[in-house]
DSSP file (Angstrom, degrees, kcal/mol; ACC not computed):
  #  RESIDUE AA STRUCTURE BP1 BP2  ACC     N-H-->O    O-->H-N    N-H-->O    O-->H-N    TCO  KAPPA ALPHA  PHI   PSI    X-CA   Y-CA   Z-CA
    1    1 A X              0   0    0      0, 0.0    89,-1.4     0, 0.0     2,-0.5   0.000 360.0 360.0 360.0 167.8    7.8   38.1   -6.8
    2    2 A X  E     -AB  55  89A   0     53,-1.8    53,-2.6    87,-0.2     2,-0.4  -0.876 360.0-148.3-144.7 100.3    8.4   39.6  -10.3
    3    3 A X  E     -AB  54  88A   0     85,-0.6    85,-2.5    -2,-0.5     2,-0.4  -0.576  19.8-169.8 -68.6 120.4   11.1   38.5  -12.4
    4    4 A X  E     -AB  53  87A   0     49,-2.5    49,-3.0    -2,-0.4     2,-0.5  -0.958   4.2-176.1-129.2 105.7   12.0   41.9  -14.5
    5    5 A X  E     -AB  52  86A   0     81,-3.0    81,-1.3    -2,-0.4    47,-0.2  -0.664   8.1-165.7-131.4  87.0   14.8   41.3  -17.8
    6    6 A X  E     -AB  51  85A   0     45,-1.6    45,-3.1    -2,-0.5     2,-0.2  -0.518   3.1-160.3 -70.9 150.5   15.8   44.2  -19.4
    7    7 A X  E     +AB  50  84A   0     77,-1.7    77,-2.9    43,-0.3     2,-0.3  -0.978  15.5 163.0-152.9 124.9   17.6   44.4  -23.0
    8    8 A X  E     -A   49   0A   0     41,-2.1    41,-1.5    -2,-0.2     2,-0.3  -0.955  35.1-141.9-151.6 177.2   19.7   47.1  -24.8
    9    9 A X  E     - B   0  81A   0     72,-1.9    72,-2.9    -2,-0.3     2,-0.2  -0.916  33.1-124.0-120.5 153.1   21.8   48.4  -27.2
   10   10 A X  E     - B   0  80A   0     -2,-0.3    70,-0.3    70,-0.2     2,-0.3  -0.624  28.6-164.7 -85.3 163.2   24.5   51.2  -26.3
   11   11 A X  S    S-     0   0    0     68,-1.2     3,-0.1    -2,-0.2    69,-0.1  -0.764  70.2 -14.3-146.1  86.2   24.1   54.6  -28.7
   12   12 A X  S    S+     0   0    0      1,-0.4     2,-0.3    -2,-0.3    66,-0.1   0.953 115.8  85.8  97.0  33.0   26.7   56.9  -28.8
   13   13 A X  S    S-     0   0    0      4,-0.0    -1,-0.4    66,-0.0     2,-0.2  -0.952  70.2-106.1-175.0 146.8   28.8   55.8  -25.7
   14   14 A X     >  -     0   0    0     -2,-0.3     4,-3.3    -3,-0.1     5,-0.1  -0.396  28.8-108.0 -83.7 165.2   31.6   53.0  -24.9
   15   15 A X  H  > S+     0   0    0      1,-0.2     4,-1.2     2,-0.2    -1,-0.1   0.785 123.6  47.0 -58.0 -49.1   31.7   49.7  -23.2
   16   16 A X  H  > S+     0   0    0      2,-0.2     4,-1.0     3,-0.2    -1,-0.2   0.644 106.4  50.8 -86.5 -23.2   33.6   51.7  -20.5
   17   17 A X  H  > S+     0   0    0      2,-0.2     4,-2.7     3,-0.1     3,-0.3   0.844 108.4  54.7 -89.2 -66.5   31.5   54.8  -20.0
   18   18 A X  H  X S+     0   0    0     -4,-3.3     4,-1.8     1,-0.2     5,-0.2   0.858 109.9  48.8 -22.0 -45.4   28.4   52.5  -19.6
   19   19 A X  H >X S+     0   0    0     -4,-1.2     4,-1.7     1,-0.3     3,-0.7   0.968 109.5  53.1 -82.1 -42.3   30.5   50.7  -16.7
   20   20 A X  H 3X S+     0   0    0     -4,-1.0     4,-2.8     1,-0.3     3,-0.4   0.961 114.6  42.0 -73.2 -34.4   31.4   54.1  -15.2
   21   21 A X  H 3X S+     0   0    0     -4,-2.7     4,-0.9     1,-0.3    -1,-0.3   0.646 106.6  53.9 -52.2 -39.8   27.9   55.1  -15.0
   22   22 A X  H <X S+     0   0    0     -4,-1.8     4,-1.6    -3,-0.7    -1,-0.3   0.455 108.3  52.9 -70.0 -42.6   26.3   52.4  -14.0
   23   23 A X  H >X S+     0   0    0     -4,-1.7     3,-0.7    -3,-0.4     4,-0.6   0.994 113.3  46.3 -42.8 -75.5   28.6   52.2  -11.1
   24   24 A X  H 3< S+     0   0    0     -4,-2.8     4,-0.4     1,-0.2     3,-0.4   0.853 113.7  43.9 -45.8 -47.8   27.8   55.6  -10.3
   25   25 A X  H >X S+     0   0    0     -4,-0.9     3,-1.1    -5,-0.2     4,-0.6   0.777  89.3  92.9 -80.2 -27.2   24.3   55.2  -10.7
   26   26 A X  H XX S+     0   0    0     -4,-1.6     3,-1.3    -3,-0.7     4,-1.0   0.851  87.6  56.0  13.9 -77.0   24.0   51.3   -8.4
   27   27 A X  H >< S+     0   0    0     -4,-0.6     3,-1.6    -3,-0.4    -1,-0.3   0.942 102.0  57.7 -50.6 -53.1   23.3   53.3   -5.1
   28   28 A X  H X4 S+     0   0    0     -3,-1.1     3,-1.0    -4,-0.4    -1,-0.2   0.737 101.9  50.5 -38.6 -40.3   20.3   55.0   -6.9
   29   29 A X  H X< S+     0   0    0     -3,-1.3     3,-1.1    -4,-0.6    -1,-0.3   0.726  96.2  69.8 -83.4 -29.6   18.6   51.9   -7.7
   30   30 A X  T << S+     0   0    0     -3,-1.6    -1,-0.2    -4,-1.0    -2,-0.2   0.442  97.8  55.9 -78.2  -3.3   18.8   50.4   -4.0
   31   31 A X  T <  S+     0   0    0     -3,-1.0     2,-0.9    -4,-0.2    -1,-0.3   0.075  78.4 114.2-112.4  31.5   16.3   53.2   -2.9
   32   32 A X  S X  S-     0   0    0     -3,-1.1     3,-1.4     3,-0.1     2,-1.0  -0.841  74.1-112.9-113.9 115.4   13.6   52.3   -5.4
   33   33 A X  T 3  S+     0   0    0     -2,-0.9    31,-0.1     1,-0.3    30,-0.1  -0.394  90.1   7.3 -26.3  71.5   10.7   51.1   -3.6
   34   34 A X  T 3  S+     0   0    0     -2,-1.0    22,-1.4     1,-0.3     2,-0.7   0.380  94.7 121.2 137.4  23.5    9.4   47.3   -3.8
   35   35 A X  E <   -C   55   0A   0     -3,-1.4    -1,-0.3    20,-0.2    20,-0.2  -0.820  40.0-176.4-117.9 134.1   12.8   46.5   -5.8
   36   36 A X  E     -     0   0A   0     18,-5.0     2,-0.3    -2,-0.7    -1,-0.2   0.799  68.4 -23.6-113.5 -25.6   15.0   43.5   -3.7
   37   37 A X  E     -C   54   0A   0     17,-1.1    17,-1.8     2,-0.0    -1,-0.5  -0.974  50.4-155.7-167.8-179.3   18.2   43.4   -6.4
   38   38 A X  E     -C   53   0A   0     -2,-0.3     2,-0.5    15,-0.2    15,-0.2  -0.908  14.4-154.1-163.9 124.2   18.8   44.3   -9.7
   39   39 A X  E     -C   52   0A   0     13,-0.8    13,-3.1    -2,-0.3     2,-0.5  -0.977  16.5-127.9-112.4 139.0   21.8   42.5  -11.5
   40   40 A X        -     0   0    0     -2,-0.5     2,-0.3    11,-0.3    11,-0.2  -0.759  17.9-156.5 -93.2 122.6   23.6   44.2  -14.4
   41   41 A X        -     0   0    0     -2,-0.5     9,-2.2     9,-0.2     2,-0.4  -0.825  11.9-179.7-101.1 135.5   24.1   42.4  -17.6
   42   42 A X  B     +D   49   0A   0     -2,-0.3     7,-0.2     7,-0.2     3,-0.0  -0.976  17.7 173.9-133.7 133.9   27.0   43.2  -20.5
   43   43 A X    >>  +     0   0    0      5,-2.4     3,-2.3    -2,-0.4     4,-1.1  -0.617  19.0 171.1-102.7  43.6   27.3   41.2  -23.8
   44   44 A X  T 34 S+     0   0    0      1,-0.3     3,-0.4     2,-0.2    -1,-0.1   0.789  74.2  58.0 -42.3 -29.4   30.1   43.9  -24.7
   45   45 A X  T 34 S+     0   0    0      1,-0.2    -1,-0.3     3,-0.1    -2,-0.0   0.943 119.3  33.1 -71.7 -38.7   31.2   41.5  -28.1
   46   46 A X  T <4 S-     0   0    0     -3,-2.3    -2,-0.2     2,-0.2    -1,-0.2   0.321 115.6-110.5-109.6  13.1   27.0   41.9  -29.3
   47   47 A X     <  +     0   0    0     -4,-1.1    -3,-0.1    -3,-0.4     2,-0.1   0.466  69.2 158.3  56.5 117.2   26.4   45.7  -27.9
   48   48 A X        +     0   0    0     -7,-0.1    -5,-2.4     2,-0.0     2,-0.4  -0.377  13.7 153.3-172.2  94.2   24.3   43.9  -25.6
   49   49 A X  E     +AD   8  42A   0    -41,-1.5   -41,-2.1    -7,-0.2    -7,-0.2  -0.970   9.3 109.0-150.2 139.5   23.3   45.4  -22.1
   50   50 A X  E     -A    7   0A   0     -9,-2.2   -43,-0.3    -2,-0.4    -9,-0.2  -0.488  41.8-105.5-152.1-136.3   20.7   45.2  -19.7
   51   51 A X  E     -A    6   0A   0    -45,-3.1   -45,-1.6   -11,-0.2     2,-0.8  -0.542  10.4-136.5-177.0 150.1   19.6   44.0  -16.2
   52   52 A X  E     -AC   5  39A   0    -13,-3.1   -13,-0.8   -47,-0.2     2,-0.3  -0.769  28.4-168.2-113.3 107.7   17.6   41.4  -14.4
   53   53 A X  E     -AC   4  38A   0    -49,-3.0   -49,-2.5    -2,-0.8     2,-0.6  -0.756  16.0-156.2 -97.8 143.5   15.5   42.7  -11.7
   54   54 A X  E     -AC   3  37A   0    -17,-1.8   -18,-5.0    -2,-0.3   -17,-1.1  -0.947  22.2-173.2-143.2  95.2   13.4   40.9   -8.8
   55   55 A X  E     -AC   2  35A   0    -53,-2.6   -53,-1.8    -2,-0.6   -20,-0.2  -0.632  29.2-124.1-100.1 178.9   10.9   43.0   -7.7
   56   56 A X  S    S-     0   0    0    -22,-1.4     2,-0.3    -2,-0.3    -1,-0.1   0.846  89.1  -6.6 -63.0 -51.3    8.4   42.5   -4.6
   57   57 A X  S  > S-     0   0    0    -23,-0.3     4,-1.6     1,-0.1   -55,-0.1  -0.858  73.6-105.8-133.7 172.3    5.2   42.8   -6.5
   58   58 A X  T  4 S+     0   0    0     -2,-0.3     4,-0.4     2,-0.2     5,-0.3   0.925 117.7  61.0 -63.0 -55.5    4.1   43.7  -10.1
   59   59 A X  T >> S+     0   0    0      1,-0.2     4,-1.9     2,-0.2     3,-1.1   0.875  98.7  57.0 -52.2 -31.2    3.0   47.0   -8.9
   60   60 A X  H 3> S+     0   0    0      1,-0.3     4,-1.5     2,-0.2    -1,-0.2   0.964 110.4  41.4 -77.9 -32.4    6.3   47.8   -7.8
   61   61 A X  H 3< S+     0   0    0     -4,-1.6    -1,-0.3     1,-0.2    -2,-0.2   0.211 111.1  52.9 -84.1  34.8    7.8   47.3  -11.0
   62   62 A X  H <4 S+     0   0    0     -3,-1.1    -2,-0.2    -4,-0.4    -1,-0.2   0.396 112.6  49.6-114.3 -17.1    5.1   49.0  -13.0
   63   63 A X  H >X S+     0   0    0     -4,-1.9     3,-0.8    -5,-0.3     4,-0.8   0.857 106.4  57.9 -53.1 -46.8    5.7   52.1  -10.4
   64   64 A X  T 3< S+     0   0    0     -4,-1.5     6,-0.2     1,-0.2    -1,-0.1   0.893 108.5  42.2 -22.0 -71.9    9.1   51.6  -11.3
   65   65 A X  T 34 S+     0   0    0      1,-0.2    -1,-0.2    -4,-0.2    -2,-0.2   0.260 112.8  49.5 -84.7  19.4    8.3   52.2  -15.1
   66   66 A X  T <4 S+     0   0    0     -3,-0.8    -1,-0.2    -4,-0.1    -2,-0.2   0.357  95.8 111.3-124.5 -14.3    6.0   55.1  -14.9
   67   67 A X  S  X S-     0   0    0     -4,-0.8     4,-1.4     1,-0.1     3,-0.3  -0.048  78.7-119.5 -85.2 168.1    8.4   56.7  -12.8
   68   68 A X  H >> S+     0   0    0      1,-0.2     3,-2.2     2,-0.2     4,-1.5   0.985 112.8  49.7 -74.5 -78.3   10.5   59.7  -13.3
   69   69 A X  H 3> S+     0   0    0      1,-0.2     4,-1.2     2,-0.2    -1,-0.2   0.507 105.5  53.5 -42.1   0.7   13.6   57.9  -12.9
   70   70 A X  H 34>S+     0   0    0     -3,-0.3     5,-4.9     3,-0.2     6,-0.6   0.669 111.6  50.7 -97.3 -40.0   12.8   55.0  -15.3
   71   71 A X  I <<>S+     0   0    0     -3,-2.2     5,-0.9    -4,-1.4    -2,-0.2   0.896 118.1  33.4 -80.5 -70.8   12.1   57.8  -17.7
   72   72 A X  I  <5S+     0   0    0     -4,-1.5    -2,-0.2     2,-0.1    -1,-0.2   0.885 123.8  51.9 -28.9 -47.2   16.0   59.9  -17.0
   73   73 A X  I  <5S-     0   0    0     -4,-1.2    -3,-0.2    -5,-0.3    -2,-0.1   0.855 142.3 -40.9 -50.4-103.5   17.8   56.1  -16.4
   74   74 A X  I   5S+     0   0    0     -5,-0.2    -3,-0.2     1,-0.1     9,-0.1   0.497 118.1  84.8-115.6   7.4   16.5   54.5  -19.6
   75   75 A X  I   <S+     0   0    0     -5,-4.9    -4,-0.2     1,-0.2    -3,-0.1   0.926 123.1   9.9 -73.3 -37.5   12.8   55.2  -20.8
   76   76 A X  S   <S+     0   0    0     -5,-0.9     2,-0.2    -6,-0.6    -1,-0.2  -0.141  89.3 134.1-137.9  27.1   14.5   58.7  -22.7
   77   77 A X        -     0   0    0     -3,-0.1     3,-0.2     1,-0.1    -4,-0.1  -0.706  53.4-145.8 -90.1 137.2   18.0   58.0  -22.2
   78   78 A X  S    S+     0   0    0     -2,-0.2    -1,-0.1     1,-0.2    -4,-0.0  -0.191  91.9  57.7-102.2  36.9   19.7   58.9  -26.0
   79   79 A X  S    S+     0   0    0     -5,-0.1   -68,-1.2   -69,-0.1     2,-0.3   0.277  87.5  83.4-149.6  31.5   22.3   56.0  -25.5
   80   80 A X  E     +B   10   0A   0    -70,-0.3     2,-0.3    -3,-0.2   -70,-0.2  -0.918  61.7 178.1 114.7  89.8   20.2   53.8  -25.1
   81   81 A X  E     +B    9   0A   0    -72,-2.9   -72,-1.9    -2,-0.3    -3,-0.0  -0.972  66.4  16.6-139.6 144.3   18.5   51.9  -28.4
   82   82 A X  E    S-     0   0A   0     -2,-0.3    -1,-0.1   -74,-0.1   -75,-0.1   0.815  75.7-164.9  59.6  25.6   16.0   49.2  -28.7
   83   83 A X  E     +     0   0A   0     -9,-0.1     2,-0.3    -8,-0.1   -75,-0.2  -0.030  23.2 153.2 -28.5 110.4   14.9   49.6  -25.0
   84   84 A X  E     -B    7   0A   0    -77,-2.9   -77,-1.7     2,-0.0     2,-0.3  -0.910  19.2-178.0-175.5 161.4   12.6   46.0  -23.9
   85   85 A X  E     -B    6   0A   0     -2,-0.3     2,-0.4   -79,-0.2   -79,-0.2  -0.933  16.2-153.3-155.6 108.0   11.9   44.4  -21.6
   86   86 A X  E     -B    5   0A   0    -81,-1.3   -81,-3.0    -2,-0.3     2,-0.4  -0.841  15.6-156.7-109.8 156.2    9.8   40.8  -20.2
   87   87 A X  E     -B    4   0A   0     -2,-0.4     2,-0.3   -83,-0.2   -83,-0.2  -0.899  12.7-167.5-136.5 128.1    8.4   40.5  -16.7
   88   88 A X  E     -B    3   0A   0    -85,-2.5     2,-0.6    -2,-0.4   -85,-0.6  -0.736  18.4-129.3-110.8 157.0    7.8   36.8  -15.2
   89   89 A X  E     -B    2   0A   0     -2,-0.3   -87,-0.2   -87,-0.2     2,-0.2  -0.948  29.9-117.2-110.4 120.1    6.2   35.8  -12.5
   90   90 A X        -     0   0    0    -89,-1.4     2,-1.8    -2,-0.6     5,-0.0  -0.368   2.7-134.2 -97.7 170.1    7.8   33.6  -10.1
   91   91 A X     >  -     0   0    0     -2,-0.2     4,-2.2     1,-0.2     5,-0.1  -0.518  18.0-167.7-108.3 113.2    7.1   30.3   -9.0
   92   92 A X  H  > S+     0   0    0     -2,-1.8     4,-3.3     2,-0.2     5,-0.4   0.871  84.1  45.4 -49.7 -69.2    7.5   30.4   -5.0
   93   93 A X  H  > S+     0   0    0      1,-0.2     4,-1.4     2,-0.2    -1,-0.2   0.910 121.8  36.7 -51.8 -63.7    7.5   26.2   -4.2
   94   94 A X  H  4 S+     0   0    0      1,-0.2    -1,-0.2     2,-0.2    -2,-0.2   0.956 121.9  54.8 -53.1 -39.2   10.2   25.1   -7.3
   95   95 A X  H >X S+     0   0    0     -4,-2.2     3,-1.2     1,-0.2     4,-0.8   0.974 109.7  35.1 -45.7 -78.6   11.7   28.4   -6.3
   96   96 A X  H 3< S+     0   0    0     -4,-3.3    -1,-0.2     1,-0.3    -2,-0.2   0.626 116.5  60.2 -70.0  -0.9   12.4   27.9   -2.4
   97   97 A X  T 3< S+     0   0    0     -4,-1.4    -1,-0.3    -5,-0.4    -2,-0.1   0.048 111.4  39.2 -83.9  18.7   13.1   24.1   -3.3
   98   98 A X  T <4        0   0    0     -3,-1.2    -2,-0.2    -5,-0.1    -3,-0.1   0.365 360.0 360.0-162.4 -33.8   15.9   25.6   -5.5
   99   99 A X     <        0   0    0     -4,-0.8    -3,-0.1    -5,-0.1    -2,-0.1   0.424 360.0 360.0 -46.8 360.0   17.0   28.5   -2.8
């Protein structure tokens, strides 16, 4: 598995239009291939917004980012700033000891 922690700043949009969106857009993310959850992060006091994703493989999150939707979501999204992002690997034994 592939721990996935995206980081951003909003640009031109409220604390409260992110939330509506992001709601709307929730179902979208549940059909993306090799992806098992995705939790949404807000630090609304520091413009601070992201999400921490658990994909299946690496290849499914590097399909993920090459993808058309990666690019409409947030690769080219103009509300959106300071787009990044680190990828972990995780470690299955301490993990399922931990489950």
């Amino acid at each position: 598995m592939i721990i996935q922690v995206v980081n951003f700043n909003l640009d031109g949009i409220t604390h409260e239009q992110y939330e509506g969106a992001a709601t709307e857009l929730a179902p979208s993310f549940k059909e993306l291939d090799g992806l098992i959850s995705k939790v949404w992060l807000s630090d609304k006091d520091n413009n601070t917004y992201g999400g921490v994703y658990t994909w299946e493989n690496r290849q499914a999150m590097e399909n993920y980012l090459s993808s058309e939707f990666y690019d409409e979501v947030l690769g080219n999204n103009p509300s959106f700033a300071n787009v990044s992002y680190k990828a972990y690997e995780v470690l299955d034994g301490p993990t399922e000891i931990t489950k």
